[in-house]
C-alpha atoms as one frame of an Amber mdcrd trajectory, in Angstrom:
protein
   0.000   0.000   0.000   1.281   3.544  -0.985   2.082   6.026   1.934  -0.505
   8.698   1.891   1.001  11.909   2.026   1.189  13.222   6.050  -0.546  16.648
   6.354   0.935  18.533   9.608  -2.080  19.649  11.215  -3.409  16.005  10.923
  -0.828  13.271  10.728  -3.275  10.404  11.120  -6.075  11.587   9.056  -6.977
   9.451   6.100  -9.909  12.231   5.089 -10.771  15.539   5.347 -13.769  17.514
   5.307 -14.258  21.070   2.986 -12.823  22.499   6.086 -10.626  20.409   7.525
  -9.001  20.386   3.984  -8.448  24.542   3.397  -7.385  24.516   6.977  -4.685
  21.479   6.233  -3.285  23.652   3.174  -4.036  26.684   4.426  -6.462  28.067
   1.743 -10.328  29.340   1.928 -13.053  26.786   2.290 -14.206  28.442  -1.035
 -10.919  27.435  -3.016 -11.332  23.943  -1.968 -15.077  23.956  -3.236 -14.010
  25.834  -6.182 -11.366  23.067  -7.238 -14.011  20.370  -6.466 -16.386  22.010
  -8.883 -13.901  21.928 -11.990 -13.433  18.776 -10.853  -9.756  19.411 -10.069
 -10.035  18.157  -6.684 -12.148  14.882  -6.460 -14.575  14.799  -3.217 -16.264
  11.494  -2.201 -19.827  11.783  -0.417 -20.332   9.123   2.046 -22.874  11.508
   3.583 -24.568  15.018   1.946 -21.007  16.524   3.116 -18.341  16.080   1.098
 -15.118  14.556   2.274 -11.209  14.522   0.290  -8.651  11.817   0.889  -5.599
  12.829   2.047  -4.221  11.349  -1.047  -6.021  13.404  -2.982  -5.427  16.615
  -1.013  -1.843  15.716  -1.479  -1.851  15.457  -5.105  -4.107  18.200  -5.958
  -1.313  20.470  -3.822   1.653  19.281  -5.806  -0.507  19.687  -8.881  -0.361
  23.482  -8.188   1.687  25.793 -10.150   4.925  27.009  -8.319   4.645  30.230
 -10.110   1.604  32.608  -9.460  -0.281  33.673 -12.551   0.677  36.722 -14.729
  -1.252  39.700 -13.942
């Protein structure tokens, strides 16, 4: 089994909520619902509430440019 990638603020945590997510990265809850809408960030819905993987959370992150966009 592949090591999921360790978050800080949750070392154990195999899934996140919305918030538990932006918190984890340090973005707005309204980034990470932004990125599951394009479907850039895949959510699973074991409930109404979405939840992300940590595996996922740690690939969309390294998925992000290392530049910011051009004005």
């Amino acid at each position: 089994m592949e090591d999921l990638p360790q978050l800080p603020e949750h070392p154990d945590r195999i899934a996140y909520t919305v918030e538990q997510a932006a918190s984890a990265v340090g973005v707005s809850k309204d980034i990470i619902r932004a990125h599951i809408k394009r479907g850039n960030l895949v959510a699973r819905y074991p409930s109404s509430r979405p939840i992300i993987s940590a595996q996922e959370l740690g690939d969309w992150l390294e998925a992000l440019p290392t530049e910011p966009p051009e004005s």
